[in-house]
PABA-931945 format. One record per residue: residue number from 1; residue in three letters; z negated, x negated, y of N, C-alpha, C in turn. Coordinates in steps of 0.2 Angstrom, whole numbers, plus 2048, in hexadecimal, padded with zeros to 3 digits. Layout:
N
PT; NUM; ALA; Z; X; Y; Z; X; Y; Z; X; Y $
...
END
This chain:
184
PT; 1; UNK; 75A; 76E; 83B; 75B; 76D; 834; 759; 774; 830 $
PT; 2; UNK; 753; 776; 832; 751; 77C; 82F; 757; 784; 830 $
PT; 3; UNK; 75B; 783; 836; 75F; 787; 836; 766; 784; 830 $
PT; 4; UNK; 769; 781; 830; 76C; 77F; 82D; 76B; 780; 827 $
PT; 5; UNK; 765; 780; 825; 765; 781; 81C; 766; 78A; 81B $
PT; 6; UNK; 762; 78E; 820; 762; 794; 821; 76B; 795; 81F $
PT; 7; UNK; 76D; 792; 826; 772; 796; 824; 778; 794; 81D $
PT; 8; UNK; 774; 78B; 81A; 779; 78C; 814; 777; 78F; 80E $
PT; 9; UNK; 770; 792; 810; 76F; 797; 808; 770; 79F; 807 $
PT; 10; UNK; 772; 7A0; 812; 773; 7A7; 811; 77C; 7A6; 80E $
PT; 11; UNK; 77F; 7A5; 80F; 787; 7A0; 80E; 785; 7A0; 806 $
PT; 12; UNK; 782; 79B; 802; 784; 79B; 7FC; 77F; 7A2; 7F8 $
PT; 13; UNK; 77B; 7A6; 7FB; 779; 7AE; 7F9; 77E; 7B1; 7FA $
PT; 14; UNK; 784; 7AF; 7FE; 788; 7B4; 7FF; 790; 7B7; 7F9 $
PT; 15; UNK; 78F; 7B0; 7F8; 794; 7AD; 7F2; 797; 7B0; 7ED $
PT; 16; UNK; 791; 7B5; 7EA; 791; 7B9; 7E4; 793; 7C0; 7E6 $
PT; 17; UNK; 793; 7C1; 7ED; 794; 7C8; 7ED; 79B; 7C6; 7F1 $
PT; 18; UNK; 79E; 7C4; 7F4; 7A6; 7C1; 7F6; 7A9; 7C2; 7EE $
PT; 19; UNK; 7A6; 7BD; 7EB; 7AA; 7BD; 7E6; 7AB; 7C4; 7E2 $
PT; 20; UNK; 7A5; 7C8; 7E0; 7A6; 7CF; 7DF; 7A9; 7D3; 7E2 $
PT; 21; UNK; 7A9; 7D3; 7E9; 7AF; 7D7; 7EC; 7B5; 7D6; 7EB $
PT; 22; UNK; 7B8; 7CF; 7EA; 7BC; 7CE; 7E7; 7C0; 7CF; 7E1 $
PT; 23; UNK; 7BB; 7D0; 7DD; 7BD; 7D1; 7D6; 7BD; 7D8; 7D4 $
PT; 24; UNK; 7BB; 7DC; 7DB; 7BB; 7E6; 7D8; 7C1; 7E6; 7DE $
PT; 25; UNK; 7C4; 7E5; 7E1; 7CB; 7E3; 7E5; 7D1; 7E7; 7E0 $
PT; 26; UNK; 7D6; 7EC; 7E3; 7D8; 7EF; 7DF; 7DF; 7EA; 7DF $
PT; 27; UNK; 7E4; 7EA; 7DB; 7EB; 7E8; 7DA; 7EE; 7E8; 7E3 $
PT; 28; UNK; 7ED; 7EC; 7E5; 7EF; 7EF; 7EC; 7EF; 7EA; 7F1 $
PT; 29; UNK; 7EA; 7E8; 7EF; 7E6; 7E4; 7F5; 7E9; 7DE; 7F7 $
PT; 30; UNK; 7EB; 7D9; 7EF; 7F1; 7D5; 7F1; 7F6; 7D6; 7F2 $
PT; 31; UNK; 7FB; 7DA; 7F1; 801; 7DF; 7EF; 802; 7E0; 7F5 $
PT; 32; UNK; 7FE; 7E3; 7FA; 7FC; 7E5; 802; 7FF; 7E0; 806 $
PT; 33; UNK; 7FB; 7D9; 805; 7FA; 7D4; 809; 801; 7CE; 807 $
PT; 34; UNK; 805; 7D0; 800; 80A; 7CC; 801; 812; 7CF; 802 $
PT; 35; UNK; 810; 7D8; 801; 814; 7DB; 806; 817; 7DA; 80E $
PT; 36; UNK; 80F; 7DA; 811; 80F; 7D9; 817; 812; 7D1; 81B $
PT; 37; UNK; 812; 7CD; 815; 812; 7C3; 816; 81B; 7C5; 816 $
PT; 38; UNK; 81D; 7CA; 813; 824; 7C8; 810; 826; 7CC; 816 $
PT; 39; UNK; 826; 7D2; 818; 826; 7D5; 820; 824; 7D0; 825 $
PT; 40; UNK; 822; 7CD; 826; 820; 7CA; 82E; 826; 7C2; 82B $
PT; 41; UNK; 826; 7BF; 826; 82A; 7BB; 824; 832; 7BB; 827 $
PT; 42; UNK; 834; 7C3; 824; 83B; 7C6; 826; 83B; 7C9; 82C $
PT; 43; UNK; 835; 7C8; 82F; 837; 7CC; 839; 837; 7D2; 835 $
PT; 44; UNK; 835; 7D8; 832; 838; 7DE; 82E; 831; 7E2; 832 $
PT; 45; UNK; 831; 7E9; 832; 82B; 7EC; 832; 82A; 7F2; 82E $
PT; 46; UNK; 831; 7F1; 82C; 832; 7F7; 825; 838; 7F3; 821 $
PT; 47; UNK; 837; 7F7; 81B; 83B; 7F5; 816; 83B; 7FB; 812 $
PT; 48; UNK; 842; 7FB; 80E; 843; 801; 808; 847; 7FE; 803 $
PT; 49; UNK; 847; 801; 7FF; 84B; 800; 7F7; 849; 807; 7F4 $
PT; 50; UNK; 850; 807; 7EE; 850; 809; 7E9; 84A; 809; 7E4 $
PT; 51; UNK; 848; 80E; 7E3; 842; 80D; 7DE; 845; 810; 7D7 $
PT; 52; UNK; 844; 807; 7D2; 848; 808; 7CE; 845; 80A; 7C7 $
PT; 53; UNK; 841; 80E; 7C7; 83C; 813; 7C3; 842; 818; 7C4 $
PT; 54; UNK; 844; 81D; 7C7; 845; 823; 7C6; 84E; 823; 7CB $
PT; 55; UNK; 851; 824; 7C9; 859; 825; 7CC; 858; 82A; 7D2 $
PT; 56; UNK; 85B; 828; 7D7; 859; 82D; 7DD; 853; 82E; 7E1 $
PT; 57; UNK; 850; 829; 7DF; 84A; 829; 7E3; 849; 820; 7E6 $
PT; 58; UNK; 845; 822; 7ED; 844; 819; 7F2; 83E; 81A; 7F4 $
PT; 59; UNK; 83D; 813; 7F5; 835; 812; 7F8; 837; 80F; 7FF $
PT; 60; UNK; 832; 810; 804; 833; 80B; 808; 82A; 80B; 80B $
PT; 61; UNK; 82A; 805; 811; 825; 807; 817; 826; 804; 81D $
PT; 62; UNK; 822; 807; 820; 822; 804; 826; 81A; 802; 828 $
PT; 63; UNK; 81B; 7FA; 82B; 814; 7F6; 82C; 815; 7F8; 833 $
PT; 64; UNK; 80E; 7FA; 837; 80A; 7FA; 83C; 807; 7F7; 83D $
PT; 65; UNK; 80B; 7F1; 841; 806; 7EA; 840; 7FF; 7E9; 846 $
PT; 66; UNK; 7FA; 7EA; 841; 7F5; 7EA; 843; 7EF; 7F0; 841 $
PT; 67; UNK; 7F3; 7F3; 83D; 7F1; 7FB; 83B; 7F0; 7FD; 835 $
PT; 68; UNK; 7F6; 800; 834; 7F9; 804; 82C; 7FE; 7FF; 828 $
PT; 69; UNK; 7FE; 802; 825; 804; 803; 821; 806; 807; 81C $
PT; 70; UNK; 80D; 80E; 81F; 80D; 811; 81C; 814; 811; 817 $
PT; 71; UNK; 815; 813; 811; 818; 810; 80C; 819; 819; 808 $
PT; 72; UNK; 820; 81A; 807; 821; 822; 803; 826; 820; 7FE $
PT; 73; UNK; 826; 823; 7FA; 82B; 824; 7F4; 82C; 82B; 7F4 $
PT; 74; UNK; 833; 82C; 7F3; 835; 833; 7F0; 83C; 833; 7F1 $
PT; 75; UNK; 83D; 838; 7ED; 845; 83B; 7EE; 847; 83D; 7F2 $
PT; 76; UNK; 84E; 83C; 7F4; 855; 840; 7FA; 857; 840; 7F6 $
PT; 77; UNK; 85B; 846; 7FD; 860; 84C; 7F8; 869; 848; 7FB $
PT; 78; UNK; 865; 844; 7FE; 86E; 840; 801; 86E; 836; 7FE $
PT; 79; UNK; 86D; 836; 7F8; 86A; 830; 7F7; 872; 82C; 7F8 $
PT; 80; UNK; 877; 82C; 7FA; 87D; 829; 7FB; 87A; 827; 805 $
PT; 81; UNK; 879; 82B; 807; 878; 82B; 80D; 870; 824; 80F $
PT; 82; UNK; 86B; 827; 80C; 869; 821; 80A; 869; 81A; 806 $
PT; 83; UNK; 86F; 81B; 803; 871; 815; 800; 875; 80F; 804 $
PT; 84; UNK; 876; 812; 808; 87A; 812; 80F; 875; 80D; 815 $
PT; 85; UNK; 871; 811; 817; 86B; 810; 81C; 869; 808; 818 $
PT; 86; UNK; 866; 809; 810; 862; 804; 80C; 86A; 7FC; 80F $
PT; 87; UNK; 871; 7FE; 80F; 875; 7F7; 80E; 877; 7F6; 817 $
PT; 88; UNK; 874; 7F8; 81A; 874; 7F7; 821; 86D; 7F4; 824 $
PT; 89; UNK; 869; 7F3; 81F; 862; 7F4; 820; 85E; 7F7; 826 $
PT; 90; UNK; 861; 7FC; 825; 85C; 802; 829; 856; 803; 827 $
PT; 91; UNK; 852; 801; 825; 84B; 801; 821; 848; 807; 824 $
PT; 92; UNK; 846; 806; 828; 843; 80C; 831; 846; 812; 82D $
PT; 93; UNK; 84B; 811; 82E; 851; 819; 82E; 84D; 81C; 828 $
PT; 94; UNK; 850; 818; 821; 84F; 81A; 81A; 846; 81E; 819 $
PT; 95; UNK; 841; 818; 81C; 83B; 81C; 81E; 83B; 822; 820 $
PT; 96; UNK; 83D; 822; 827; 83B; 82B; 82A; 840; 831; 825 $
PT; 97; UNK; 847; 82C; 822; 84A; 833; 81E; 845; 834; 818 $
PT; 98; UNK; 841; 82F; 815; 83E; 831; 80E; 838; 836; 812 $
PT; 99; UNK; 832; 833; 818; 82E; 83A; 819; 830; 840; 81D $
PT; 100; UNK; 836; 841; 81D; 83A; 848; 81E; 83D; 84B; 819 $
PT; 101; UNK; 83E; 846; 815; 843; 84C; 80C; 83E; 852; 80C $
PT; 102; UNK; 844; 856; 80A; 841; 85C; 808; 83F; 85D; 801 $
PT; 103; UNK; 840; 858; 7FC; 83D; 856; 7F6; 837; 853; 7F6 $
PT; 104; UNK; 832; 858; 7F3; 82A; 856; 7F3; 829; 854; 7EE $
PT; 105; UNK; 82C; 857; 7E8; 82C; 854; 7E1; 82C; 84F; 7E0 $
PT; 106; UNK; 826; 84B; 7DD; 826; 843; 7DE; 826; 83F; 7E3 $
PT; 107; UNK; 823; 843; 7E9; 823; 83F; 7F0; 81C; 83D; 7EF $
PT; 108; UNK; 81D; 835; 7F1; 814; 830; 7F1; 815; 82F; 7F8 $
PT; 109; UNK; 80F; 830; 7FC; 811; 82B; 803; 808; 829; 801 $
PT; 110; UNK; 807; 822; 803; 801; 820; 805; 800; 81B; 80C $
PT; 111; UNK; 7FC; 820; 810; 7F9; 81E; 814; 7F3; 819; 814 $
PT; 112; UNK; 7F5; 813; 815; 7F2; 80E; 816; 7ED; 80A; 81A $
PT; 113; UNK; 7E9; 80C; 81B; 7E5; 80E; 825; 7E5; 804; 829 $
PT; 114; UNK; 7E2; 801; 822; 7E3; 7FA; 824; 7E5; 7F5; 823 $
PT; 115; UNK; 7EB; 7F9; 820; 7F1; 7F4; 81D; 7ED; 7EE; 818 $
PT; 116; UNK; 7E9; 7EF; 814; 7E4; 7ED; 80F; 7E3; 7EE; 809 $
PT; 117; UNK; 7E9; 7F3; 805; 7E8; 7F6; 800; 7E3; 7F9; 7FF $
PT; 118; UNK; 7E3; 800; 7F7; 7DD; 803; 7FA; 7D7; 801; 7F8 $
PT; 119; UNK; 7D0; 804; 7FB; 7CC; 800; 7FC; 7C6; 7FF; 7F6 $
PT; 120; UNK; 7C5; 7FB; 7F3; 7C3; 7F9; 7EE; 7BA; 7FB; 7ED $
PT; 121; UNK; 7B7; 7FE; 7F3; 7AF; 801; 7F5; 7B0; 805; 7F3 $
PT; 122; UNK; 7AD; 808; 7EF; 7AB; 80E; 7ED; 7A6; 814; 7F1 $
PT; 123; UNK; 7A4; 811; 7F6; 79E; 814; 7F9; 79F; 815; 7FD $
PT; 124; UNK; 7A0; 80D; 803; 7A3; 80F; 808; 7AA; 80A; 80C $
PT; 125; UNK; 7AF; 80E; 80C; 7B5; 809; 80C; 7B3; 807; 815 $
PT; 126; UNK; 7B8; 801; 816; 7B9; 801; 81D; 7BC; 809; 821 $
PT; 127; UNK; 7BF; 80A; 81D; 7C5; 80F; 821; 7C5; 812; 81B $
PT; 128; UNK; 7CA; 819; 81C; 7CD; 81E; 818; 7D4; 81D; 816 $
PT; 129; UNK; 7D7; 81C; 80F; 7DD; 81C; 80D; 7E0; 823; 80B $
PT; 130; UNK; 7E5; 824; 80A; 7E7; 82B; 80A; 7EE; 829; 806 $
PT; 131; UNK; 7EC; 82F; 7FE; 7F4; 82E; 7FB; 7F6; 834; 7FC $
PT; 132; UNK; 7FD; 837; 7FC; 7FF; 83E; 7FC; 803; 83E; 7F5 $
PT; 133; UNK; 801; 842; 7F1; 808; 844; 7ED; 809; 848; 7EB $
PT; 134; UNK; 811; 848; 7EB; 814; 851; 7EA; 814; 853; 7F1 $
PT; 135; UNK; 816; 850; 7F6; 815; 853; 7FD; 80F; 857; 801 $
PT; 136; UNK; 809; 856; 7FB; 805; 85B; 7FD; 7FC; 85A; 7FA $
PT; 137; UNK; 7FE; 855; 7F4; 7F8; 855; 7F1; 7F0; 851; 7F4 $
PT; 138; UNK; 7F0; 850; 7F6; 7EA; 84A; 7F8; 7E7; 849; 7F7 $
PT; 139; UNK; 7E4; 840; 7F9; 7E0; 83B; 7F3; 7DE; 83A; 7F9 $
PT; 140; UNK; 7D8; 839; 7FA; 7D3; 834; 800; 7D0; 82F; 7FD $
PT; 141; UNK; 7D0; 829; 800; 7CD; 822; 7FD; 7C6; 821; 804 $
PT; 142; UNK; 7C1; 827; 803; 7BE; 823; 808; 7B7; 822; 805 $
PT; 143; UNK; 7B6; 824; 7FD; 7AF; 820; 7FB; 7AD; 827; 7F6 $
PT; 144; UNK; 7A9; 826; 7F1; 7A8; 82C; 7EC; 7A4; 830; 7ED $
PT; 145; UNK; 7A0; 82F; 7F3; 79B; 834; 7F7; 7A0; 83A; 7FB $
PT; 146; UNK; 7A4; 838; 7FE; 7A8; 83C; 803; 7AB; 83D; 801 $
PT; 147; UNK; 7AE; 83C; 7F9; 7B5; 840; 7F5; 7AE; 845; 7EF $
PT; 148; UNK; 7A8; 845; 7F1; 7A0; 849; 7EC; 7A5; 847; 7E5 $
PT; 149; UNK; 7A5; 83F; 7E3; 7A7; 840; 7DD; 7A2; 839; 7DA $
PT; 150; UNK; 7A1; 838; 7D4; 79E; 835; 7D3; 7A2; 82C; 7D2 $
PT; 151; UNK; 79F; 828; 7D2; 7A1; 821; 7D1; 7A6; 821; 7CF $
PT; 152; UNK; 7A6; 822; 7C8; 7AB; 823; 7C0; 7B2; 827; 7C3 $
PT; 153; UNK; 7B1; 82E; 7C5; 7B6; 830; 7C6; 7B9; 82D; 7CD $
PT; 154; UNK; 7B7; 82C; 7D1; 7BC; 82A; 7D7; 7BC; 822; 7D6 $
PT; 155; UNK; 7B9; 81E; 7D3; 7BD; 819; 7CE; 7C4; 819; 7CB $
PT; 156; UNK; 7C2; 81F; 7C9; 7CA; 821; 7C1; 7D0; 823; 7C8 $
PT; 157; UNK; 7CC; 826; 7CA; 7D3; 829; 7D1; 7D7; 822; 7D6 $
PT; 158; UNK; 7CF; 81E; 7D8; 7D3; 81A; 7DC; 7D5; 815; 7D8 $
PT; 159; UNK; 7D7; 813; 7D3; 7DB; 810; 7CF; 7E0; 813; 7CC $
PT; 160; UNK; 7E2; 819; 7CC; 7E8; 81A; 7CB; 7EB; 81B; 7D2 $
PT; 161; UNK; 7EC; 81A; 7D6; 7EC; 81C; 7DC; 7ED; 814; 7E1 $
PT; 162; UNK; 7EA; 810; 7DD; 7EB; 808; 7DF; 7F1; 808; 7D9 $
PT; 163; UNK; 7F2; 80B; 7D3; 7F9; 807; 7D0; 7FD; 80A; 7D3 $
PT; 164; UNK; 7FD; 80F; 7D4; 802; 813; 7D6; 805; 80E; 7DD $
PT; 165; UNK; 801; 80F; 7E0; 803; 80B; 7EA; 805; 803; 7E6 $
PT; 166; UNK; 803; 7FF; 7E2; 804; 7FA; 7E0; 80A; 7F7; 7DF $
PT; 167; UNK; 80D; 7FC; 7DB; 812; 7FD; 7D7; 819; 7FD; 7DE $
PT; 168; UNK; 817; 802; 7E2; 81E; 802; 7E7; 81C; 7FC; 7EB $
PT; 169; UNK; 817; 7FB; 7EC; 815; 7F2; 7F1; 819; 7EE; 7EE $
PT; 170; UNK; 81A; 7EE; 7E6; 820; 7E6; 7E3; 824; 7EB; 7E6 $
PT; 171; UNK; 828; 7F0; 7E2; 830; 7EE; 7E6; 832; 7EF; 7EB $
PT; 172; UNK; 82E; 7EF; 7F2; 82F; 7F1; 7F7; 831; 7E7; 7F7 $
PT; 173; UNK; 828; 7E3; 7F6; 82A; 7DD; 7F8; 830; 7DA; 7F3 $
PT; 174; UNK; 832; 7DB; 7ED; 837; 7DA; 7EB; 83F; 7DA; 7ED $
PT; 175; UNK; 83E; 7E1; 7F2; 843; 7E2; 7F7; 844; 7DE; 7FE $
PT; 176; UNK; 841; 7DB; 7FF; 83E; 7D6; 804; 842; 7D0; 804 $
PT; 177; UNK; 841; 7D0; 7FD; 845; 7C8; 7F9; 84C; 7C9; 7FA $
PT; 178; UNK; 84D; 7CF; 7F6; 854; 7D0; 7F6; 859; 7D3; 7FC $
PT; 179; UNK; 857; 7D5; 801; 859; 7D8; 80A; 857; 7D3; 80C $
PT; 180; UNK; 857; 7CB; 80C; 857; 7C7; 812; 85A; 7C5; 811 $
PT; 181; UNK; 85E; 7C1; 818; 866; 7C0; 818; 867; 7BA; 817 $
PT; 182; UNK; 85F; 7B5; 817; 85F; 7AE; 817; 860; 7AD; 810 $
PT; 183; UNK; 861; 7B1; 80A; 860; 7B4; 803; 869; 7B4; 801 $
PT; 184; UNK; 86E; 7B7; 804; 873; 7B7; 804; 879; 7B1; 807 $
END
């Protein structure tokens, strides 16, 4: 009996801080996991679309199931040819041609270590996320001590950096809806 109550008040001590993990959970985090629902639903392990912010530019990812998920936007200089790839549903294809463009202008790629969105701990994340942009720039998501930045500021970064990765997670799943053939 004594054990049982032990463990129902370490259980209800726990509650407060479950539910605060929750609520400092970036946009990402669900964004992530109904990505991934809409990929495992459609047999897919990639997907691409037009990204319909900017003319000439696509997003797509590729889910590593078990792993990552890694997810790029940017410009090609052959977007008929990708236009192409996107209506055969070459998903795969359209991926490797977006992180081979020779256009780094406005290229995002976010590596996604736990297919988790990025990570909402400030201090100490599970794992490392990693955004690139502009083919070159880098953002590490691994905690405000190991980016020597203070709370505040690697707060301001990993929120913009969760809208950003957010942002292409709808229309990738949007495109999900729209490329399944049960759809048509």
């Amino acid at each position: 009996m004594r054990i049982h109550m032990v463990l129902v008040a370490a259980l209800i001590a726990s509650l407060p801080a479950v539910g605060l993990q929750a609520a400092q959970d970036g946009a990402s985090t669900a964004a992530t996991k109904s990505l991934i629902e809409a990929l495992d639903g459609a047999n897919l392990d990639a997907i691409a679309a037009i990204d319909p912010t900017e003319p000439g530019a696509f997003v797509a990812a590729l889910h590593i199931k078990g792993g990552q998920l890694l997810v790029v936007r940017a410009r090609h200089p052959s977007v008929d040819a990708l236009s192409a790839r996107l209506a055969a549903r070459q998903f795969r294809d359209v991926y490797i041609d977006l992180q081979a463009t020779p256009t780094t202008k406005g290229k995002l790629f976010v590596m996604d270590s736990g297919a988790d969105g990025l990570p909402s701990d400030t201090d100490q994340p599970d794992h490392v996320d990693v955004i690139y942009e502009n083919g070159t720039q880098q953002t590490m998501f691994n905690g405000a001590r190991a980016q020597k930045l203070d709370g505040d500021a690697y707060r301001k970064q990993l929120a913009a950096g969760d809208a950003k990765y957010t942002r292409l997670l709808h229309v990738l799943t949007t495109a999900i809806t729209a490329a399944s053939p049960a759809q048509k």
